[in-house]
LUMMARTOR-510073 format. One record per atom (N, C-alpha, C): x, y, z; atom name; residue in three letters. Coordinates in steps of 0.02 Angstrom, whole numbers, always signed. Last residue first. Example, Ala and Ser with C-alpha at 12.3 -4.5 7.8 and 13.67 -1.06 7.14 Angstrom:
# residues 2
     xx     yy     zz zanu nupa
   +642   -112   +354    N  ser
   +684    -53   +357   CA  ser
   +645     +2   +394    C  ser
   +660   -284   +390    N  ala
   +615   -225   +390   CA  ala
   +660   -165   +390    C  ala
END
This chain:
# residues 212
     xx     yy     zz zanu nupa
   +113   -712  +1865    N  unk
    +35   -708  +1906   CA  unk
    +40   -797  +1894    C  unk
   +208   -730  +1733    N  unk
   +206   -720  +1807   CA  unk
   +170   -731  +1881    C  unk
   +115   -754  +1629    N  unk
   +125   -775  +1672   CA  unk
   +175   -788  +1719    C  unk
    +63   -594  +1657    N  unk
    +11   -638  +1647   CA  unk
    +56   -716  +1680    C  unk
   +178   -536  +1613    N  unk
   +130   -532  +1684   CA  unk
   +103   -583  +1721    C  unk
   +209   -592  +1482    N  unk
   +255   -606  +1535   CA  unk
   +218   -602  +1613    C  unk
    +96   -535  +1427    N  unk
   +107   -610  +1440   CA  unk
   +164   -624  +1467    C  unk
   +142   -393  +1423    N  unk
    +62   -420  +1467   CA  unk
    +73   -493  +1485    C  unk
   +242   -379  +1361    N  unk
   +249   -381  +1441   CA  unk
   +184   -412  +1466    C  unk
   +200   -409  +1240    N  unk
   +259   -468  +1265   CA  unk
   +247   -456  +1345    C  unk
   +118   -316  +1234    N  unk
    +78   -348  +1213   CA  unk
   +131   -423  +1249    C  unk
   +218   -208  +1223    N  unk
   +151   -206  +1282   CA  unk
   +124   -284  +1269    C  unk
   +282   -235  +1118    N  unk
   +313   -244  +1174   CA  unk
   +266   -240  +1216    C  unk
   +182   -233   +999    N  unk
   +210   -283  +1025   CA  unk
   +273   -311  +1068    C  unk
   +171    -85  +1024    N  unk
   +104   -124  +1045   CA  unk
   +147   -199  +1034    C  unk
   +302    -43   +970    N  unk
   +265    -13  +1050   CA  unk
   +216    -68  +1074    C  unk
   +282    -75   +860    N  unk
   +331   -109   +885   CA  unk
   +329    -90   +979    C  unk
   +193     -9   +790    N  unk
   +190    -77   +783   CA  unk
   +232   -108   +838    C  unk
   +235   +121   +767    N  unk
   +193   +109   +840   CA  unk
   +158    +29   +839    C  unk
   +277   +170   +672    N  unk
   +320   +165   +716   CA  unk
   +299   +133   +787    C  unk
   +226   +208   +583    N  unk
   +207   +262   +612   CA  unk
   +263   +251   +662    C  unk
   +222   +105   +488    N  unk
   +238   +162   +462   CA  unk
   +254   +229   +515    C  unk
   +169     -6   +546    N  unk
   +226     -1   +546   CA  unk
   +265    +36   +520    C  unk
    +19    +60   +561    N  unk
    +69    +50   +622   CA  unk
   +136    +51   +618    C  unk
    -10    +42   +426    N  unk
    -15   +115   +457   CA  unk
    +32   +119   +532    C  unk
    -13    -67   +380    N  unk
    +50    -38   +360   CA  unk
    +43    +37   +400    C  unk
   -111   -108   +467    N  unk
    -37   -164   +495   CA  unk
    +27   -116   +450    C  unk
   -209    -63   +409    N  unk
   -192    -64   +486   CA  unk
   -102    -88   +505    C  unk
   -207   -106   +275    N  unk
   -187    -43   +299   CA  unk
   -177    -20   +352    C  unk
   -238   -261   +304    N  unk
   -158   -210   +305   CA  unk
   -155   -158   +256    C  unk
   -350   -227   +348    N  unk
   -295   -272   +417   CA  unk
   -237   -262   +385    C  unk
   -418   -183   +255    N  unk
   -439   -164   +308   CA  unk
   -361   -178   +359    C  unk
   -409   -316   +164    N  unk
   -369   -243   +145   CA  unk
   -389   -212   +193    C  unk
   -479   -418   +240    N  unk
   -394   -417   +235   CA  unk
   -351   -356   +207    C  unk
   -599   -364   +239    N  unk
   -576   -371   +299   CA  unk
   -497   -382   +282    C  unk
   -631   -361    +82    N  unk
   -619   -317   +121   CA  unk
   -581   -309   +205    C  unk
   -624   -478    +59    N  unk
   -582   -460    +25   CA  unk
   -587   -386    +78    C  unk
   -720   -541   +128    N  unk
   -656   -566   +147   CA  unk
   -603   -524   +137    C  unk
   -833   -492    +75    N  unk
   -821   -475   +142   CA  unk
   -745   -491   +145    C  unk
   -821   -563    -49    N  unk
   -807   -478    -60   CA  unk
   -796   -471    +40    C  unk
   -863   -683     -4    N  unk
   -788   -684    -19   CA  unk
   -760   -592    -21    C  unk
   -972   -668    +32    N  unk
   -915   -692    +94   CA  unk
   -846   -675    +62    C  unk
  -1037   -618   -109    N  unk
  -1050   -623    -28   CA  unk
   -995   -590    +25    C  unk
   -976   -663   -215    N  unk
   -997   -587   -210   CA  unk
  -1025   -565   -138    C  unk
   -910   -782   -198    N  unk
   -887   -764   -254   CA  unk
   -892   -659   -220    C  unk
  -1010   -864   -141    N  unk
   -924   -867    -98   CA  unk
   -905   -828   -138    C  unk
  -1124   -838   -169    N  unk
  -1131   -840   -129   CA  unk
  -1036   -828    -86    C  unk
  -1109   -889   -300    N  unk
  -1135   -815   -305   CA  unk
  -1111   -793   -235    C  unk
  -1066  -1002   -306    N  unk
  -1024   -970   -340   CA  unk
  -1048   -892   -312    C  unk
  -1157  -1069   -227    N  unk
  -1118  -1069   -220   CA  unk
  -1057  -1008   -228    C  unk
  -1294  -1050   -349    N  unk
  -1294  -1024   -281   CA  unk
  -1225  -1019   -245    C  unk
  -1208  -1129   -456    N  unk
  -1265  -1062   -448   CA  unk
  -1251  -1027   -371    C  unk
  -1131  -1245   -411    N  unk
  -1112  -1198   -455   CA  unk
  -1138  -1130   -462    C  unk
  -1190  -1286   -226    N  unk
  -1168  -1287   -311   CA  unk
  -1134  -1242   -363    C  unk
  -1127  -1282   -103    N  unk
  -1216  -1246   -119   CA  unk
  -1216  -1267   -215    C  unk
  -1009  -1347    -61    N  unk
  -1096  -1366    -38   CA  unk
  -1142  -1329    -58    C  unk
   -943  -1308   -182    N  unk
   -926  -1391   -150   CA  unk
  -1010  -1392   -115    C  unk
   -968  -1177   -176    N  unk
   -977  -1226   -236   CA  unk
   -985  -1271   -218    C  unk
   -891  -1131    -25    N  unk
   -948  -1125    -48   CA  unk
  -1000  -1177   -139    C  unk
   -755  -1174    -86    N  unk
   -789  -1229    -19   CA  unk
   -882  -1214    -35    C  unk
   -719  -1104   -192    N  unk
   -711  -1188   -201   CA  unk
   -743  -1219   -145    C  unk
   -731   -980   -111    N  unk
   -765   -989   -151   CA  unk
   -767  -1059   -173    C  unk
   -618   -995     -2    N  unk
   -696  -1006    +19   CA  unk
   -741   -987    -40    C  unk
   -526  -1008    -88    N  unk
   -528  -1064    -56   CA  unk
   -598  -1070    -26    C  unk
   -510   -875   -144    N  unk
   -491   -936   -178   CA  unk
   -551  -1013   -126    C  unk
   -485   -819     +9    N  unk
   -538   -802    -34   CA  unk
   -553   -855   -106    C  unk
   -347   -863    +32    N  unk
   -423   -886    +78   CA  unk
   -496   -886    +61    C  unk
   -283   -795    -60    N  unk
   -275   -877    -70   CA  unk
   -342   -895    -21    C  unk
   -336   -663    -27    N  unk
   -342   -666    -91   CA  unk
   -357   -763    -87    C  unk
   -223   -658   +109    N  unk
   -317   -655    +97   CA  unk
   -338   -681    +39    C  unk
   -123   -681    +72    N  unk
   -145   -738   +101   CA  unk
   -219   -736   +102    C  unk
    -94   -567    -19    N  unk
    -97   -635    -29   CA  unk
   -126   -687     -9    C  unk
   -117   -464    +80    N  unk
   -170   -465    +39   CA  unk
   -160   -536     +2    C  unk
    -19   -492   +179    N  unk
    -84   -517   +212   CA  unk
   -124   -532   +128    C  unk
   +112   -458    +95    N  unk
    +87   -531   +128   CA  unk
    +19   -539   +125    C  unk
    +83   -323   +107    N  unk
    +58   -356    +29   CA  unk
    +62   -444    +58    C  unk
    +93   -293   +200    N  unk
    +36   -281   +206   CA  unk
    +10   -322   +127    C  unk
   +230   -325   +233    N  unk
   +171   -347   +290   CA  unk
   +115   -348   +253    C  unk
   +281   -244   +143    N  unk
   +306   -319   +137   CA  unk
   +254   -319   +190    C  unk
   +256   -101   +179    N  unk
   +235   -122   +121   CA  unk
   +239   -221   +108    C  unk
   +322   -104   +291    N  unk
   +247    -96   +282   CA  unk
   +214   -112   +248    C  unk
   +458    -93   +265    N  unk
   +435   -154   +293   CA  unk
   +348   -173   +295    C  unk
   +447     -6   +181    N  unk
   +447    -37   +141   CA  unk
   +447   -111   +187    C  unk
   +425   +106   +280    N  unk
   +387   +120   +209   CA  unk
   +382    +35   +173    C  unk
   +544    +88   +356    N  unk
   +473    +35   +379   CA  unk
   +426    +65   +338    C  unk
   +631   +135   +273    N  unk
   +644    +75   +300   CA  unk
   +578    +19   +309    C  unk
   +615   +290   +254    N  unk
   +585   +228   +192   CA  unk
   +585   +154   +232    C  unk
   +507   +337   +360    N  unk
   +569   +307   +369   CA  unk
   +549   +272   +293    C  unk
   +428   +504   +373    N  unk
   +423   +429   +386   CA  unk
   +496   +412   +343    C  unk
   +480   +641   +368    N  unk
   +478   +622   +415   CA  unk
   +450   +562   +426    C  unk
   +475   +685   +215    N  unk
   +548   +670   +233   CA  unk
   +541   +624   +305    C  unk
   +357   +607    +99    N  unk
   +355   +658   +190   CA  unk
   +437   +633   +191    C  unk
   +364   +533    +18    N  unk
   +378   +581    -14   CA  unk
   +400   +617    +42    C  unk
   +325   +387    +51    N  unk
   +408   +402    +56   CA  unk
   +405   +483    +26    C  unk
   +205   +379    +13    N  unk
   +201   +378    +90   CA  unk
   +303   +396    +99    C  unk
   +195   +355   -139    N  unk
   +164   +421   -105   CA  unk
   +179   +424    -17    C  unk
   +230   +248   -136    N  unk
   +271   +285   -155   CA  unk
   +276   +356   -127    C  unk
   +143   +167    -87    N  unk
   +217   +164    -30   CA  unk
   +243   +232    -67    C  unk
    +39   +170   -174    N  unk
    +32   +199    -98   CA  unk
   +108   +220    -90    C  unk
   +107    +82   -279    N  unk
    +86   +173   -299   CA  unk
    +96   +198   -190    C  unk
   +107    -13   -213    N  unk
   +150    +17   -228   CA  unk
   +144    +81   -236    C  unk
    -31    -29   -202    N  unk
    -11    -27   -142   CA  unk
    +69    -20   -158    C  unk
    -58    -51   -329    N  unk
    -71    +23   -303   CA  unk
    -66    +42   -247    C  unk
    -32   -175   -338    N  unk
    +12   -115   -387   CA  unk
    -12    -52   -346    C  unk
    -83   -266   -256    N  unk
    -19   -266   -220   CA  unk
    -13   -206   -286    C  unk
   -211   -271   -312    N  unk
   -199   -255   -241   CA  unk
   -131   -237   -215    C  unk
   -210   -345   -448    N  unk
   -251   -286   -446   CA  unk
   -251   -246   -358    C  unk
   -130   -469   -398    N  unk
    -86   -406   -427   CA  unk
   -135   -342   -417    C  unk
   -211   -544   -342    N  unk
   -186   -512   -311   CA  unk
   -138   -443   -336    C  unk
   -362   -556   -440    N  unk
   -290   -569   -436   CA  unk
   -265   -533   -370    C  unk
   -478   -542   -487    N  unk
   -477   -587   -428   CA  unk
   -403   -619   -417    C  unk
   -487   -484   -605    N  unk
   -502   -455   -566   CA  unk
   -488   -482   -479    C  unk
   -429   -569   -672    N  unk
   -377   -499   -670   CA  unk
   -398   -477   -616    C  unk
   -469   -728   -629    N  unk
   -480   -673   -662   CA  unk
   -429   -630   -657    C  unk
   -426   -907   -621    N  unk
   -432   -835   -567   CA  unk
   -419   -786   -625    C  unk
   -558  -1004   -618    N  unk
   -532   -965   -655   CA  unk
   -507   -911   -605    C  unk
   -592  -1175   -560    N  unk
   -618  -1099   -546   CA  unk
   -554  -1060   -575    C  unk
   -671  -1313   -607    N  unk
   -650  -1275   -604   CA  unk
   -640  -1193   -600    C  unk
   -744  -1458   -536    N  unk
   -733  -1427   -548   CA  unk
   -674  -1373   -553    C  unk
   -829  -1618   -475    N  unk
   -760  -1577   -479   CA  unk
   -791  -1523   -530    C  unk
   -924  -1708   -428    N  unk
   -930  -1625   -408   CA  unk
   -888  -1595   -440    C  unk
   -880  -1852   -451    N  unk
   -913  -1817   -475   CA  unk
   -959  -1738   -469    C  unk
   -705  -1848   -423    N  unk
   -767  -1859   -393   CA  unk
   -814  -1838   -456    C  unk
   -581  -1832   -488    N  unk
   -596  -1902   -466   CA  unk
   -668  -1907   -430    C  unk
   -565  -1668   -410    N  unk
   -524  -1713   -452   CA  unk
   -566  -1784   -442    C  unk
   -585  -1541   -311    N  unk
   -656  -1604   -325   CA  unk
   -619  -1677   -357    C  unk
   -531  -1431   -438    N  unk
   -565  -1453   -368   CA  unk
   -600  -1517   -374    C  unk
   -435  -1323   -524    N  unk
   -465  -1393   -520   CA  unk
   -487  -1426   -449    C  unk
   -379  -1174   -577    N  unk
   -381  -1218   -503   CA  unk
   -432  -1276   -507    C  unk
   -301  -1080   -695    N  unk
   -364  -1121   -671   CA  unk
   -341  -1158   -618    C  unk
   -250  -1017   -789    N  unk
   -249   -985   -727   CA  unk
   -281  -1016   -682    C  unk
   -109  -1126   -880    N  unk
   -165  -1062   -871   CA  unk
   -196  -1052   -803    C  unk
     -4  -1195   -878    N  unk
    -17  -1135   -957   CA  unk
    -71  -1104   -945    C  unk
    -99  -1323   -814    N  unk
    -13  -1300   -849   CA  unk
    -54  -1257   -916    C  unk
   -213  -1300   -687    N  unk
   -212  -1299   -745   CA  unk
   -126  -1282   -790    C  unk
   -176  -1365   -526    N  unk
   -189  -1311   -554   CA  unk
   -157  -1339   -644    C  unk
   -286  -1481   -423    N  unk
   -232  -1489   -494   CA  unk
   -238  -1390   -515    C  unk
   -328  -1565   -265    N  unk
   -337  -1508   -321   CA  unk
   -286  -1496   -380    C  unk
   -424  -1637   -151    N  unk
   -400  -1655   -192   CA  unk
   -402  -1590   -260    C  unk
   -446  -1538    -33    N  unk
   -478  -1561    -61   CA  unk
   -421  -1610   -128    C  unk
   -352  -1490    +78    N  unk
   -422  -1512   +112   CA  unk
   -461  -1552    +59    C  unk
   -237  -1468    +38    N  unk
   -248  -1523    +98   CA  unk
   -319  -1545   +122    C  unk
   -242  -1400    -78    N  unk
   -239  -1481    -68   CA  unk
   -243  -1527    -29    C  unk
   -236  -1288    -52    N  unk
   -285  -1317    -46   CA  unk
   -291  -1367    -59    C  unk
   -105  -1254    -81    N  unk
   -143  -1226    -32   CA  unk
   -210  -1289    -24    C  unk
    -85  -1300   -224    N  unk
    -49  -1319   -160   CA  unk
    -71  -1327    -95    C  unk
   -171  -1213   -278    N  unk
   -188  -1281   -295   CA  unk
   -147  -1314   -218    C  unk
   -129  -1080   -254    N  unk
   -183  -1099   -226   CA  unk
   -199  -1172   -217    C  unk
    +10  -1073   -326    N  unk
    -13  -1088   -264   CA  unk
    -72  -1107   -224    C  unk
    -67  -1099   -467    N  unk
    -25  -1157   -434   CA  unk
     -7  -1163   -349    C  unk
   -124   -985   -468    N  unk
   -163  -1038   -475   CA  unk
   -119  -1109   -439    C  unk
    -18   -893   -443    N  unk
    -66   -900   -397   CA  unk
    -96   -970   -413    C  unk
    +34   -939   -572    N  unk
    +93   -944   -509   CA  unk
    +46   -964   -456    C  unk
    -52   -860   -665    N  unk
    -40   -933   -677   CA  unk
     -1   -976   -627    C  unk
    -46   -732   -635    N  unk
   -104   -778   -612   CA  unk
   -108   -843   -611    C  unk
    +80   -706   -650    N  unk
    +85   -704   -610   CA  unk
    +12   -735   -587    C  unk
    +63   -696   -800    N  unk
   +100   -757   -784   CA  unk
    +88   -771   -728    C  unk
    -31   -586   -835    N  unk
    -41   -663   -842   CA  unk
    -19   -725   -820    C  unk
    +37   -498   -763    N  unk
     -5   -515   -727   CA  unk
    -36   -565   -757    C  unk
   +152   -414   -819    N  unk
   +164   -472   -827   CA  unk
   +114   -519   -753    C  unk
   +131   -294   -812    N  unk
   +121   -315   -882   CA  unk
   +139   -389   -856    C  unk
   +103   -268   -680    N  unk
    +33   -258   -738   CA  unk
    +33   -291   -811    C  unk
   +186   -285   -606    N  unk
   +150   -324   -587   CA  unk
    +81   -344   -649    C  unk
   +316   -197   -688    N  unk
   +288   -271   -673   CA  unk
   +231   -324   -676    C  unk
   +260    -83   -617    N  unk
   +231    -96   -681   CA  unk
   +229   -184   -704    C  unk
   +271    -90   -471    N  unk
   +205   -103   -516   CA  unk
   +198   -126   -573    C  unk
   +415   -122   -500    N  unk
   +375   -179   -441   CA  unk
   +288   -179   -495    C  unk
   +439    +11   -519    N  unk
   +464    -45   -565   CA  unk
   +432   -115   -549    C  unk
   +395    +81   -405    N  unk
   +396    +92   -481   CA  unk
   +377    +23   -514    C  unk
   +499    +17   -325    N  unk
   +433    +24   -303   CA  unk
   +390    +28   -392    C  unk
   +611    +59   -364    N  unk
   +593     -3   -374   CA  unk
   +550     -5   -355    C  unk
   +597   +220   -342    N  unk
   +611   +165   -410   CA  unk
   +575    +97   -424    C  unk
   +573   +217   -192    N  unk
   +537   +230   -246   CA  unk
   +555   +209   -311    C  unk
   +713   +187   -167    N  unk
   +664   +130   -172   CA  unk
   +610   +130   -200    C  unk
   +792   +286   -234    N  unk
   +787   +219   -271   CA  unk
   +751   +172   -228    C  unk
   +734   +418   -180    N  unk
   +737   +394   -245   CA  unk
   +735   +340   -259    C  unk
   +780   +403    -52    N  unk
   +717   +389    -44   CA  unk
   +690   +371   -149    C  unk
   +929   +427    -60    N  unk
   +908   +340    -20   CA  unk
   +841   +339    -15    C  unk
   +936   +552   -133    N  unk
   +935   +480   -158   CA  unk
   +929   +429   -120    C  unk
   +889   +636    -35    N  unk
   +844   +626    -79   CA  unk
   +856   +568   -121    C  unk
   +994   +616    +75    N  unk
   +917   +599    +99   CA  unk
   +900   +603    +30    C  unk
  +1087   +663    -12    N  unk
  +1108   +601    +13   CA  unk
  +1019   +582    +27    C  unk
  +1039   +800    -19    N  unk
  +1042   +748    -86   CA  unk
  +1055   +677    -60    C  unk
  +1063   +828   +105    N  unk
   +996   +855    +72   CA  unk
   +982   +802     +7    C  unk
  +1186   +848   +168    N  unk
  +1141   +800   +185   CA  unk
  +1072   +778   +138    C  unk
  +1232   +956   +107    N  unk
  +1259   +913    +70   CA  unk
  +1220   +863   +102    C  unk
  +1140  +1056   +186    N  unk
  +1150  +1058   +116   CA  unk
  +1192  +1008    +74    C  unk
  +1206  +1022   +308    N  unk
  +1148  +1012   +278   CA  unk
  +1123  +1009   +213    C  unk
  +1319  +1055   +311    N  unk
  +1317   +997   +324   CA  unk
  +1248   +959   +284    C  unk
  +1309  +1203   +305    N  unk
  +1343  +1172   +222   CA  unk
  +1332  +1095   +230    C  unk
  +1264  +1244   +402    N  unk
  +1209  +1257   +352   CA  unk
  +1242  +1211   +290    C  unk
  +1351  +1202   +516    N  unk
  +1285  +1153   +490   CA  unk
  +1261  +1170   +428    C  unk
  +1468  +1289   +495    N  unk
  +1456  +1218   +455   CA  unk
  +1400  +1170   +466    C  unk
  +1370  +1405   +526    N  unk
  +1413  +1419   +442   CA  unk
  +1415  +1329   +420    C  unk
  +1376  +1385   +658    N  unk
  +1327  +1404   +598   CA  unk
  +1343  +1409   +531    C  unk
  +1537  +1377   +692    N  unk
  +1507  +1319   +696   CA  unk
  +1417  +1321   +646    C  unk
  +1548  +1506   +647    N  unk
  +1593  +1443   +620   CA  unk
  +1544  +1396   +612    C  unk
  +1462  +1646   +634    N  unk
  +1503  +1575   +674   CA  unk
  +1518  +1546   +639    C  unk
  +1493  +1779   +543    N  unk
  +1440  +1743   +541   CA  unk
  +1488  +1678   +591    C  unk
  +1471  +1965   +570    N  unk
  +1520  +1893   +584   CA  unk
  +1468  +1832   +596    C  unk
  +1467  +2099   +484    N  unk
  +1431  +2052   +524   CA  unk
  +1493  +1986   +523    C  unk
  +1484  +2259   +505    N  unk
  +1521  +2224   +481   CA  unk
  +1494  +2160   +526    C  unk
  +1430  +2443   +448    N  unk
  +1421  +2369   +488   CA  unk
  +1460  +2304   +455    C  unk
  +1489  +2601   +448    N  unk
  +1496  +2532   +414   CA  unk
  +1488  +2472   +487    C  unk
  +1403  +2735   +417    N  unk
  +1429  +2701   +475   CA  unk
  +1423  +2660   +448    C  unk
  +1497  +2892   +376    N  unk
  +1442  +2862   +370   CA  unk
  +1469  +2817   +429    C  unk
  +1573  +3022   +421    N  unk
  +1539  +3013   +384   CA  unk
  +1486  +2949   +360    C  unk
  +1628  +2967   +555    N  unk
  +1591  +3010   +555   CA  unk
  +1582  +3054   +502    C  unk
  +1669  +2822   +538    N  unk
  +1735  +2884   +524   CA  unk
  +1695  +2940   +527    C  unk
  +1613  +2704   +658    N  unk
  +1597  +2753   +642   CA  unk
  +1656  +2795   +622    C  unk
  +1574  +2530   +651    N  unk
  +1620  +2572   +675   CA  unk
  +1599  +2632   +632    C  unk
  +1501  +2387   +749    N  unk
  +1488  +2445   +706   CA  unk
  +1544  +2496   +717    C  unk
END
């Protein structure tokens, strides 16, 4: 502060080194908003996907499922539609329709929507946003194909009535729940960062273990 003893002029000095974080930052700011932009994009683009083109993608399932389950039963998926054939050559056979509702797409779009909403916090990683997202849409597949499979087993021994009701709105809704349960667990860990803590505790225990 200097004084001509009429008034008094302040004169501030701002650092260098404060001066170039604030500009570091400010050019950091857009770099962080586009590497979270375009996975959100394709995240986007993933759903809509999944919605308009969830006829075809039932017709894929059906064929995997047929695959899947060929080892236990003799099975044909339907060319040009969504159906799974069981039983083939016996007199039980049958077929099971996979619905919109009993798709996996109706699981994996709004588990896009999720990821999108989980990349908005600057402080989770898109990285494991989207390794989270690949874990957790796995499981709902493999659940969905298990769920497939214990409805065709339930039919096989209780019949078409009882069977269907039984692997369809029973065991199978249990199923469906226990696998969306296990990855929101599995995307909540690898979101948080603490997936990878519990399968180093989990390597040392069995190293202990046998050690001992």
């Amino acid at each position: 502060m200097h004084t001509d003893g009429s008034r008094a002029r302040v004169r501030v000095v701002v650092p260098r080194r404060v001066a170039s974080r604030g500009q570091h930052a400010a050019r950091a700011a857009p770099i962080i908003m586009r590497s979270r932009l375009v996975p959100m994009a394709v995240l986007a683009s993933i759903a809509v996907l999944l919605v308009v083109f969830q006829e075809q993608l039932r017709d894929l399932e059906a064929v995997v499922a047929a695959h899947v389950c060929s080892v236990v039963t003799p099975t044909l998926a339907a060319p040009g539609a969504p159906i799974v054939w069981f039983g083939l050559g016996t007199s039980n056979g049958f077929g099971l329709v996979i619905t919109p509702d009993c798709s996996s797409t109706l699981l994996i779009a709004p588990l896009c929507v999720l990821g999108i909403g989980l990349m908005v916090p600057r402080k989770l990683s898109p990285r494991r946003v989207c390794a989270g997202l690949v874990v957790a849409a796995a499981l709902l597949v493999a659940g969905n194909m298990a769920r497939i499979g214990l409805i065709a087993e339930m039919i096989h021994l209780y019949g078409l009535g009882t069977g269907y009701q039984l692997g369809h709105l029973v065991f199978g809704s249990l199923l469906s729940i226990v696998c969306i349960a296990t990855s929101m667990v599995a995307l909540t860990l690898i979101v948080t960062g603490r997936a990878g803590r519990w399968g180093f505790r989990f390597l040392a225990r069995g190293r202990r273990r046998a050690a001992g």
